[in-house]
Phi, psi and omega in degrees: 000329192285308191279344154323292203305333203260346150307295174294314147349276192305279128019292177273007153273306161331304153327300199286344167267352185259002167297286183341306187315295175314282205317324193267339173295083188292165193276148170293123176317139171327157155307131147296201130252147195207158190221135140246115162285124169267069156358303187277002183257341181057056152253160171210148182250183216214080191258147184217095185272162212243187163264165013282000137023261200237179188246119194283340195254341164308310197273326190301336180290316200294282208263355196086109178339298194292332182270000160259027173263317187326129074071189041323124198165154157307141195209151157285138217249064212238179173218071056233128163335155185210112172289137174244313168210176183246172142233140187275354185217113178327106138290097173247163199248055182206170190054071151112313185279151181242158151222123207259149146237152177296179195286355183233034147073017182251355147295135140218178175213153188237110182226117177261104160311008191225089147277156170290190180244016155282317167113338198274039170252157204287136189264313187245133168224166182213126155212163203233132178071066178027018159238154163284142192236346188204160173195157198234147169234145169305326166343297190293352202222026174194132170295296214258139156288004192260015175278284217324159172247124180310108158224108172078241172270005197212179197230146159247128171325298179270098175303306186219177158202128181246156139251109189284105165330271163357303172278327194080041185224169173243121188223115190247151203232145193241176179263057154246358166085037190234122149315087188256173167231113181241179194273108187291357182277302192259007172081010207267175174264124167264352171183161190196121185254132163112170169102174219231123202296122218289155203295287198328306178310312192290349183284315189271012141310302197275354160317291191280354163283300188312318197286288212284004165291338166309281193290352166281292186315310137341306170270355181256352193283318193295318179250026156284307176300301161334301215292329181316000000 
């Protein structure tokens, strides 16, 4: 009976510090909504989160009715604005995350800098005309999860990443010292450098050295004893 009481016991401190725990973990701000202008194309893009999204009478306070009416999407920069595409999916561009667009806003990439250590949530997306047209799990772009770099509770993936307007292209370095290059219209990998050599090449690199350092020793051994 003693040992019951004190299981439950035990159990209902346990409850009240894993509350506690919850309780102290403050809640994440709402989505905000954000705009870019391409001055020289006389567009401008629009992120707008919808609901169950965003707290309707918080942005409304904020940002105003007329500016959570907007779309999400691209517009010609106009008086009344004129959509060239919408997008259907929140994008934000903070807690880990960056989003590069091409120089006319008809590109963007979403590269979130923060993984789990399973590695499968998706890291990179691309998308042309407010769709994803391609997407990466670190998983696709780091061998060993024993790379990845700790942060805080969660890991990162990534040394850098720039983009080239100009080219139209994206290019990230993983912290495996691995180079990708990708094409920003289609998401495809146009090339790829680098990186740090997987343990499995280097064991059976050092198989086959050990072995034939063998069969060599064995044959100068053989026509040592010949010469006898």
């Amino acid at each position: 009976m003693k040992r019951i009481v004190a299981a439950l016991l035990s159990l209902c401190v346990g409850v009240s510090v894993l509350v506690q725990t919850v309780q102290a973990i403050p809640p994440s701000p709402p989505p905000d909504p954000w705009e870019v202008e391409f001055e020289e194309y006389g567009r401008i893009f629009f992120m707008t989160p919808t609901e169950p999204d965003w707290n309707v009478e918080y942005n409304i306070e904020r940002y105003g009715e007329e500016r959570m009416q907007i779309p999400s999407g691209l517009y010609y920069n106009t008086d009344p604005l004129v959509n060239i595409y919408r997008v259907y999916e929140y994008v934000r561009p903070d807690f880990g995350m960056q989003v590069w667009f091409s120089s006319d806003g008809q590109y963007f990439v979403r590269i979130n800098r923060i993984t789990s250590r399973e590695m499968s949530h998706d890291v990179l997306s691309f998308f042309a005309g407010g769709q994803r047209v391609a997407s990466y799990a670190a998983e696709d772009l780091v061998r060993s999860r024993r790379a990845l770099q700790r942060f805080s509770t969660l890991y990162t993936w990534v040394q850098s990443g720039e983009l080239d307007q100009e080219l139209g292209i994206l290019i990230v370095e993983t912290v495996e010292s691995r180079t990708f290059t990708f094409d920003m219209a289609t998401g495809e990998i146009i090339s790829q450098t680098g990186g740090r050599t997987p343990v499995l090449v280097i064991v059976a690199a050092g198989v086959v050295a050990l072995t034939a350092a063998i069969v060599l020793a064995r044959r100068n051994r053989r026509i040592f004893l010949d010469r006898k």
